[in-house]
N, C-alpha and C positions, 0 to 999 in steps of 0.2 A: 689719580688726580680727579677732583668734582668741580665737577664746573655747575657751578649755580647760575638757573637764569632766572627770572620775573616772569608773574600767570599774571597775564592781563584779561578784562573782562570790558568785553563792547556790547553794549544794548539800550535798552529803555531802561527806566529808573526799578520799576517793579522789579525786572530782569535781574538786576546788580544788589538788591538788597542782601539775597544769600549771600553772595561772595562776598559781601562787604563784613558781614557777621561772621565768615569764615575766616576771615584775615586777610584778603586779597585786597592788596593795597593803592594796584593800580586799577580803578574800575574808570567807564569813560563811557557818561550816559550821552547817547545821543540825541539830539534835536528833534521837532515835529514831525511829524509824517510827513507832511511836502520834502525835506532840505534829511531825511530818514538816511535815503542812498546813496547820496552825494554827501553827508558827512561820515557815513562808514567805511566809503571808499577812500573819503581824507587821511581818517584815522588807521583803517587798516594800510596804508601803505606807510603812516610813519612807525606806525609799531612793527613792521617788517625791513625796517630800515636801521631798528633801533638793536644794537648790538646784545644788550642788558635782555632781552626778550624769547623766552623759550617757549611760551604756549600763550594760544591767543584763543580766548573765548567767545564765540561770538552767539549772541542771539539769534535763532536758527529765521524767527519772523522775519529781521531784520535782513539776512544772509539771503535769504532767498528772493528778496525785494531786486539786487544785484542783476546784473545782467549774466547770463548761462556761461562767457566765456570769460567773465571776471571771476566766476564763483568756481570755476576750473582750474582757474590760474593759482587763487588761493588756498583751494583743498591741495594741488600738487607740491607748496611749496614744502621742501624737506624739511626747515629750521629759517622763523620757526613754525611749529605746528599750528595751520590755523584749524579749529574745531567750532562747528556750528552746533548749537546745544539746545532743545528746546522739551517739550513736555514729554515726548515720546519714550517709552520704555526700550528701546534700541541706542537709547545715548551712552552706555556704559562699552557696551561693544562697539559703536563708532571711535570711543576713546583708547577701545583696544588695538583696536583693527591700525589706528592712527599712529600708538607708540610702535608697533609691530613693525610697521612698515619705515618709521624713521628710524629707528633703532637697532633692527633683525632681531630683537629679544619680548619676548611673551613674560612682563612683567605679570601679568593676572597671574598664573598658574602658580 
């Protein structure tokens, strides 16, 4: 049986251009820098709320903006996966590391 779920993308506009040229349908840019934190906390807790939703993309600038024990609460959660993603060359391995531990299977290999 597959269960298909929805790759959502939370960031700034810049951010979400690739996924949107990818095909990522659900993209959800967020607001100025002031209302930055306080609308990614909005938004990530309803895409964790939302059934349809299996990987959440988040803008790493934006994710670390968060307070230490919010940004705990949503790296832990099983399903769905939230992944913070930013310019860094260790983003492919966070994405590993991520399905590894939801999953128990080492899709890369």
């Amino acid at each position: 049986m597959i269960i298909e779920k929805d790759v959502c993308c939370v960031g700034r506009k810049k951010f979400l251009v690739g996924f949107k040229l990818a095909g990522v349908k659900r993209c959800y840019e967020l607001g100025d820098e002031e209302r930055m934190c306080e609308g990614l906390k909005e938004k990530l807790e309803e895409l964790i709320n939302d059934d349809n939703v299996g990987l959440i993309i988040v803008e790493e600038k934006c994710f670390n903006m968060l307070e230490a024990r919010d940004r705990e609460k949503y790296e832990a959660l099983p399903m769905p996966i939230v992944l913070p993603l930013g310019k860094k060359i260790g983003a492919s391995e966070t994405l590993r590391k991520k399905v590894m531990e939801t999953i128990g299977i080492d899709l890369f290999r």
